[in-house]
C-alpha positions in Angstrom: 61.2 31.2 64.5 62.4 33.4 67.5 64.2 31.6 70.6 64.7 33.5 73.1 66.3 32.8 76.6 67.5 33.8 80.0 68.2 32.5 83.3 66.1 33.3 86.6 68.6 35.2 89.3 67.4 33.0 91.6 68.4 28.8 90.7 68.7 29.7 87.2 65.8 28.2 85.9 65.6 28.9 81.9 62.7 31.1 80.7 62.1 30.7 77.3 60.3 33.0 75.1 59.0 31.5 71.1 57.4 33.9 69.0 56.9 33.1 65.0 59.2 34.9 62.6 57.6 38.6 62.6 55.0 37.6 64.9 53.9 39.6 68.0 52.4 36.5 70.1 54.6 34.9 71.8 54.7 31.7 74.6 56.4 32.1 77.3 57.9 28.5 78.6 58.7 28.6 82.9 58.7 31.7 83.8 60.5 31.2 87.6 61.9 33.4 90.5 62.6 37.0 89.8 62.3 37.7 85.9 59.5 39.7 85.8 62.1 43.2 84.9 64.1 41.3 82.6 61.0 39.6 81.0 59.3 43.1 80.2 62.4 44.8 78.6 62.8 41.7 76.2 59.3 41.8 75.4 59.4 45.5 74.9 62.6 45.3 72.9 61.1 42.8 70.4 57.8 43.9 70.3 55.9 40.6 71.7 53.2 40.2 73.7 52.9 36.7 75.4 50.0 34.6 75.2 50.0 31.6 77.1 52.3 30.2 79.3 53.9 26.5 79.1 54.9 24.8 82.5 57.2 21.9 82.2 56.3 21.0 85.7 54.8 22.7 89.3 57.8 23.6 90.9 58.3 27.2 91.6 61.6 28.1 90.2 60.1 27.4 87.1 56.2 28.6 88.1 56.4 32.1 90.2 56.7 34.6 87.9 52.9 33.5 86.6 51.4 34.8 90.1 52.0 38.7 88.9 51.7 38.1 85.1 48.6 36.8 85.6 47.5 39.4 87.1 49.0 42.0 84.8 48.3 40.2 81.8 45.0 37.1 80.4 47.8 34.3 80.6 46.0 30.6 80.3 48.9 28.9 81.5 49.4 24.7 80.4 50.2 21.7 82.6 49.9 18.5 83.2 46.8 17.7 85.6 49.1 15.5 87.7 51.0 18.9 88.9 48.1 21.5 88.8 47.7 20.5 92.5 51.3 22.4 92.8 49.7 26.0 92.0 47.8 25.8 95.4 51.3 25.7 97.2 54.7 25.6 94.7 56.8 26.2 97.6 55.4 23.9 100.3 55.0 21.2 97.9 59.2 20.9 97.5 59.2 19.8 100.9 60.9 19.6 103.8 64.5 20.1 102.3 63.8 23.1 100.0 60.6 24.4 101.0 62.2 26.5 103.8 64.3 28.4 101.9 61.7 29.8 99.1 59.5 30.0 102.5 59.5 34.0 102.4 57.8 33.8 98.6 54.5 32.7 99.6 53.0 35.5 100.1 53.6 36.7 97.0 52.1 33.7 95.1 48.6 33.5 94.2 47.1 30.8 91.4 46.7 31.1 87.9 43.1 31.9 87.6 43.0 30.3 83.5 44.7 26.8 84.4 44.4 24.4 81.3 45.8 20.6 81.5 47.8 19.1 78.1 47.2 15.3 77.7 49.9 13.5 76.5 50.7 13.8 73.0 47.8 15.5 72.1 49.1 18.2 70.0 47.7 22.1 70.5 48.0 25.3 68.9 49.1 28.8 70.3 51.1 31.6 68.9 50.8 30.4 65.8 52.7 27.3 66.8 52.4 23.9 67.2 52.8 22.2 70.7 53.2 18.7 71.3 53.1 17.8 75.1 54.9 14.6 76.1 54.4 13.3 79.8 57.7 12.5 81.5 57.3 11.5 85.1 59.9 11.2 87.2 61.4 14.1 88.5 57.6 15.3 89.3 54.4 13.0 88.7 53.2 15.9 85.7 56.5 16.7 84.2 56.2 17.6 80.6 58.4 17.4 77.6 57.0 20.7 75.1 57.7 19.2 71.6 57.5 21.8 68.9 57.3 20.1 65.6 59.8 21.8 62.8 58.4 25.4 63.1 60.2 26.2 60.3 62.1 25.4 57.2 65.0 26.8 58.8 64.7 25.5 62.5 65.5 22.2 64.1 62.9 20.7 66.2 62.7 22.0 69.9 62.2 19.9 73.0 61.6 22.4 76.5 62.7 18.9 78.6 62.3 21.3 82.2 64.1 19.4 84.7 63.4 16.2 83.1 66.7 15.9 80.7 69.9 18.5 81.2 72.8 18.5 78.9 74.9 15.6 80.6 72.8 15.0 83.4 68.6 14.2 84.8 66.9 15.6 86.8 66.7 14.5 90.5 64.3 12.3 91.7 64.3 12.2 95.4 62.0 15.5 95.9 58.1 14.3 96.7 56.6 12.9 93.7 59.8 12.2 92.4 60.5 8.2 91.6 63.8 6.7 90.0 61.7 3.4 88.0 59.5 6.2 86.8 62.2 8.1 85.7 64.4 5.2 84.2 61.0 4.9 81.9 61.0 8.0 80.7 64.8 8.0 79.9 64.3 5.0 78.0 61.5 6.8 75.5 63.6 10.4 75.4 66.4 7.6 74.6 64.9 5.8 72.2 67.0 6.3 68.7 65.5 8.4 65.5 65.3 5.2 63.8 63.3 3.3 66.4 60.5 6.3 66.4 62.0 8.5 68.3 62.5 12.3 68.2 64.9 13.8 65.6 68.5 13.8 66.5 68.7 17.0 65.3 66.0 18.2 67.7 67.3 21.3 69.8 67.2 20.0 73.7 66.2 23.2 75.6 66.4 22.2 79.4 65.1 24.2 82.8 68.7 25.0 83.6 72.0 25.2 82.0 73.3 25.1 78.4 71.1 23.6 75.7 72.6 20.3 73.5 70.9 18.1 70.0 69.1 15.2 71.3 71.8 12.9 69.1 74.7 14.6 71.0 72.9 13.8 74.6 71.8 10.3 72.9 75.8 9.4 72.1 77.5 11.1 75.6 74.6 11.6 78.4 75.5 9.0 80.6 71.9 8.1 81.9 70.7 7.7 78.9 73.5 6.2 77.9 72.4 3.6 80.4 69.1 2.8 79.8 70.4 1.8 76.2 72.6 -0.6 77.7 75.8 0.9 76.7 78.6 1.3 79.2 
């Protein structure tokens, strides 16, 4: 399997390429703000060509790069149908806190014409891979987990948690369609230990910003979900 990442010049946001060992597809997971150079020399340099596009959630520092590589290249792109209403307007629907700062994008957006929704937990295929969409409201009402099952004997599990889960921290809530119960929920599933049916401790947590971490490490020392476990 083939991880690559790098972070958008503008908020940082994570764009995350998977390819198969050897392969030439390749997803692309939140593409945001301002990647499009660095995006086409690492795709050049490893000889991938991208062929869908996974969305964690509609805002745009994780969404505007799809506007122009859509149109350069026959990207479906996946979401959750409670966020697709976010591709009309990524920046005005941050509202009034952040939407005037990303106000001087706009006109530089235009929608994904091949929009396709996941459904929670029901598993898809792209790339050669395996992708197994978990819904995780709370920082948006269509935030997505991207679970990819063991791709190989030699990889971990991966979890693209967006701005859901971030080594040591959540995401915030208090942006429209955020919610702190909803949010508490989700903890409590993403928290929920390896021997209670949840994911792997092992699994690789790959978030929308910052360093990556294993699910067990975040399990023992994040203090949120920490929290919804009950430990102090």
């Amino acid at each position: 399997m083939l991880l690559l990442s790098f972070a958008s010049p503008v908020l940082g946001t994570n764009c995350y390429i998977v390819a198969r060992d050897g392969g030439e597809e390749c997803l692309l997971v939140d593409p945001g703000i301002g990647i499009d150079d660095d995006l086409e020399k690492i795709l050049a340099e490893h000889a991938l060509r991208p062929v869908a596009a996974l969305v964690t959630h509609g805002h745009v520092d994780h969404t505007f790069a799809l506007g122009t590589l859509c149109q350069r290249r026959e990207l479906p792109v996946y979401i959750h149908e409670a966020d697709a209403y976010r591709l009309d307007d990524p920046i005005g629907t941050l509202g009034p806190e952040l939407a005037p700062m990303l106000a001087g994008l706009a006109g530089e957006w235009s929608r994904p014409p091949d929009v396709r929704f996941v459904r929670d937990g029901a598993s898809f295929e792209v790339a050669g891979i395996t992708v197994r969409p978990w819904h995780a409201p709370g920082h948006t009402e269509g935030s997505v987990l991207y679970h990819l099952p063991q791709p190989d004997a030699d990889t971990a599990h991966l979890c693209f948690t967006g701005d859901v889960l971030f080594a040591g921290t959540i995401g915030r809530t208090d942006l429209p369609g955020g919610d702190p119960a909803t949010m508490e929920r989700t903890l409590a599933e993403i928290a929920k230990p390896e021997s209670g049916g949840g994911l792997p401790d092992a699994t690789s947590v790959l978030p929308g910003h910052g360093d990556g971490d294993t699910l067990g490490n975040q399990r023992l020392t994040n203090p949120f979900l920490r929290n919804v476990r009950g430990l102090s």
